[in-house]
C-alpha positions in Angstrom: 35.9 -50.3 -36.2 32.8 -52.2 -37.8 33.7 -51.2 -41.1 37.6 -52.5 -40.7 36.9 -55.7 -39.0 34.3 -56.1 -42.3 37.3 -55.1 -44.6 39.4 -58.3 -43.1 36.7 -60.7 -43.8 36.4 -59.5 -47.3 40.3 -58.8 -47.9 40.1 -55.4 -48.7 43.7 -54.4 -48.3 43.2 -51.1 -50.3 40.4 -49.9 -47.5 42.4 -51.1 -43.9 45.5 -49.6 -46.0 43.9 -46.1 -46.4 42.1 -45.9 -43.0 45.3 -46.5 -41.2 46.5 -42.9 -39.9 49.4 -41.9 -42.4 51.6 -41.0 -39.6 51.8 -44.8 -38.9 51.1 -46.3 -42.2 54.9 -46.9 -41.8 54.5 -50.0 -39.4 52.3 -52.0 -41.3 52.6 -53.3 -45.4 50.1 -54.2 -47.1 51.4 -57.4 -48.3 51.5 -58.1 -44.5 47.8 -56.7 -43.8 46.6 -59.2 -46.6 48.3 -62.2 -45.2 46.7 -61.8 -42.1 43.5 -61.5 -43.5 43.6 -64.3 -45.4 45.2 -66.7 -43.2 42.3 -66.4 -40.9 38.7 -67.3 -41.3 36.9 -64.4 -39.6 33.8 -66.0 -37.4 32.8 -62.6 -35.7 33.3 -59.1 -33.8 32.9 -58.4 -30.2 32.8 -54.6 -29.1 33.4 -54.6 -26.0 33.3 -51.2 -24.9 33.8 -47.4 -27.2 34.3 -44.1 -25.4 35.2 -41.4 -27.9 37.7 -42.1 -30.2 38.4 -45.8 -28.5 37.2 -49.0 -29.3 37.8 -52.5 -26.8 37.1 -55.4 -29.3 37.1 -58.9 -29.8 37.3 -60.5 -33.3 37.4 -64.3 -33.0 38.7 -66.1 -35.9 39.5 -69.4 -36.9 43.0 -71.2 -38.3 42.3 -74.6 -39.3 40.4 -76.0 -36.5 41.7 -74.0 -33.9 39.5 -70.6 -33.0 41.7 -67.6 -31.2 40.5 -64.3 -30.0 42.6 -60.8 -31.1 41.4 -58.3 -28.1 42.3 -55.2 -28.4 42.2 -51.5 -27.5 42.0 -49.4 -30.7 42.6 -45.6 -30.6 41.2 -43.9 -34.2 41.5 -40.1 -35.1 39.2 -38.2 -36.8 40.9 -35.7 -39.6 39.3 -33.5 -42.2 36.0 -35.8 -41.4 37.6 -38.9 -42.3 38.4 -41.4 -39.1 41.9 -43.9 -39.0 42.8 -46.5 -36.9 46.1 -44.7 -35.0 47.1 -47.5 -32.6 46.0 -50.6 -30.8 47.0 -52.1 -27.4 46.8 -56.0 -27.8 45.4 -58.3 -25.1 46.5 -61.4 -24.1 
C-alpha cells in the first residue's frame, strides 16, 4: 500500500499500472491513473488498520486550496510472490 500511495506522489504510472491485479487491469487506464495523480498534490498517507491481505487508508491530498481525504478499504493478492491491489471499497 505504502509503496503505491508513494508511486502517486511521484507519477509512476508504469508501477500502479503493473501492481494492479491483471484480472482487473480492465477498469482502470493508465492515461486515467496519471490524471489523477497529477491533478492532486499528495500531502500524506493514513493506514488506518491492515489484517492480511487488507489495508483501511487515508491519503489526504490537496486541489488548489481545498484538501480532501480518499478513505478506503483495499483488498491486494499475493501471486507467484508478487502482491496487486484487487479492489477497493471507497469511503465517504
Amino acid at each position: 500500500m505504502r509503496s503505491r500511495y508513494s508511486a502517486y506522489t511521484l507519477n509512476l504510472v508504469d508501477y500502479l499500472w503493473e501492481t494492479t491485479h491483471p484480472l482487473k487491469r480492465y477498469l482502470h487506464s493508465k492515461a486515467d491513473i496519471e490524471s489523477w495523480a497529477k491533478a492532486n498534490h499528495w500531502l500524506r498517507l493514513e493506514i488506518v488498520q491492515a489484517f492480511n491481505a487488507v489495508v483501511e487508508f487515508k491519503a489526504f491530498y490537496q486541489q488548489g486550496l481545498r484538501q480532501f481525504v480518499h478513505h478506503e478499504r483495499s483488498t491486494f493478492k499475493k501471486e507467484a510472490g508478487k502482491w496487486y491491489y484487487f479492489t477497493g471499497e471507497h469511503f465517504h
